[in-house]
N, C-alpha and C positions, 0 to 999 in steps of 0.2 A: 819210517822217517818222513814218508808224506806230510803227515801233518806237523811240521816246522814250516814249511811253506804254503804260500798263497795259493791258491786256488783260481781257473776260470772258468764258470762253469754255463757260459753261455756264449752266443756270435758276438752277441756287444758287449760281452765283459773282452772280448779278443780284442775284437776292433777298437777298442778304447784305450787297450793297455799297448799296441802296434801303433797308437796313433799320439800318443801322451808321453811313451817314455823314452826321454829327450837325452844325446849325450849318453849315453849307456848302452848298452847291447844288451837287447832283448832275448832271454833263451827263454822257449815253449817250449817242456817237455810231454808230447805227447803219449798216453799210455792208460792203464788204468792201477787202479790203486791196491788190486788187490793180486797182480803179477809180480812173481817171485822177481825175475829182471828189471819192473818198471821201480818196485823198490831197492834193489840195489843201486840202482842208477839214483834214487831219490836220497836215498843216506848220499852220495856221496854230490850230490846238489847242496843238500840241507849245510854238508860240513862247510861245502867252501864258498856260501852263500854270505856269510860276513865278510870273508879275507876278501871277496871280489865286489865287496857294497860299491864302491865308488866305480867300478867299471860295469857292472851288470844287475842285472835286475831280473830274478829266475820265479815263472810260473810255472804250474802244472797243468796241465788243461787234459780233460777224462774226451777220450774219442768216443765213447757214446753218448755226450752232450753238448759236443759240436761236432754234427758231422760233416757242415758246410767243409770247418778245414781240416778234416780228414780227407776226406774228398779230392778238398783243393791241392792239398800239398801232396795225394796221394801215400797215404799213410796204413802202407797196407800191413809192415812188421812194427810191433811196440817193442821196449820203447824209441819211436823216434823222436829227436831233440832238432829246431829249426830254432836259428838266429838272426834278428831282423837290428838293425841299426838307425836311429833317427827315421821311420814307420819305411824301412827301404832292405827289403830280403837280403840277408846276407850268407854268397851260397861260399861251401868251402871246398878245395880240390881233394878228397881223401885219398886221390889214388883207385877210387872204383868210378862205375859207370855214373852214382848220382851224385851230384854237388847243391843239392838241394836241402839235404840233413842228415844228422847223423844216425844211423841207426843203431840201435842196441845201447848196450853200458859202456861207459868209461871204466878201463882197466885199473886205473890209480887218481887219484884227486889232480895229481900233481899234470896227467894228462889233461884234465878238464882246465885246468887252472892256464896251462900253457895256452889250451886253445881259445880261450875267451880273451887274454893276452894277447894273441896274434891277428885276430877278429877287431878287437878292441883299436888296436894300433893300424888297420890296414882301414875300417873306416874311417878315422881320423884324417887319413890320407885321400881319400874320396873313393877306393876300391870298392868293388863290386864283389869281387871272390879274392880268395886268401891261399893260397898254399896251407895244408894242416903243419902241424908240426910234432902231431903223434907219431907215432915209431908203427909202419904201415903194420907189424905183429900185433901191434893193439889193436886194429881195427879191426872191427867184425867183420868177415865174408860174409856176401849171403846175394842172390841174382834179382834181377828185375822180373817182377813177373808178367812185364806186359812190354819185355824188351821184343825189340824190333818190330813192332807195330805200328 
C-alpha cells in the first residue's frame, strides 16, 4: 500500500514539507518500503489517509535516503512514525521512555485515527505533547538502546 501515498525522498523534500504544511499535522513515517511491518503500518496510513484529509497530511520518508533525520530523530527501529504541527515537533506521552515517535504499527486504523485526533486538537491549543489515547496493550514494547547514556 506504499504506493497510495506520497513520498519524500530527499532532506529538502522534508524540510519543505515540515516547513509548508500549515494547520495540519504532519505524520512521517519512517521505514522502508520493502518491511513486512513498514507495510502494514502503510496499508493502514494509505486507508485513513482521506477520512483524516482536513486534519493531516501523511508522507513516507525511506531511512536510507535521509539519513540526516534518521540520525536526527534517532530512528534506530522501523517503522517509526514522527508528528510535527505548523513546522513545531509534536512529541506524544505513550507511556514508554520516548515521546518523540511512535514506533512500530498501529494495531487498528481506528487507533491511528484517534491519535491524529488527539494531536490534532492539543496543537490547536498551543501543546507541546499530548497524552496518547491508545490502549497502552497496543502499544509496542521495545527499550532504548542507548538509554542511560
Amino acid at each position: 500500500m506504499s504506493f497510495l501515498l506520497p513520498k519524500l525522498t530527499c532532506k529538502r523534500e522534508v524540510d519543505q514539507a515540515i516547513k509548508t504544511v500549515a494547520e495540519k499535522v504532519l505524520v512521517l513515517r519512517f521505514g522502508r518500503d520493502n518491511d513486512s511491518v513498514c507495510l502494514q503500518l502503510d496499508d493502514i496510513l494509505a486507508k485513513t489517509a482521506h477520512d483524516l484529509s482536513k486534519m493531516a497530511v501523511i508522507y513516507l520518508v525511506d531511512v536510507n535516503k535521509v539519513p540526516v533525520y534518521t540520525q536526527y530523530f534517532d530512528i534506530s527501529y522501523i517503522p517509526s512514525t514522527v508528528f510535527f504541527f505548523n513546522g513545531q515537533h509534536m512529541k506524544v506521552d505513550y507511556g514508554s521512555p520516548d515521546h518523540t515517535k511512535f514506533v512500530g504499527s498501529f494495531k487498528t486504523k481506528q487507533d491511528f485515527i484517534d491519535l491524529i485526533e488527539v494531536i490534532y486538537r492539543g496543537a490547536m491549543r498551543g501543546k507541546l505533547i499530548v497524552r496518547s489515547p491508545i490502549d497502552p496493550k497496543n502499544i509496542p514494547k521495545y527499550d532504548l538502546l542507548y538509554q542511560g547514556i
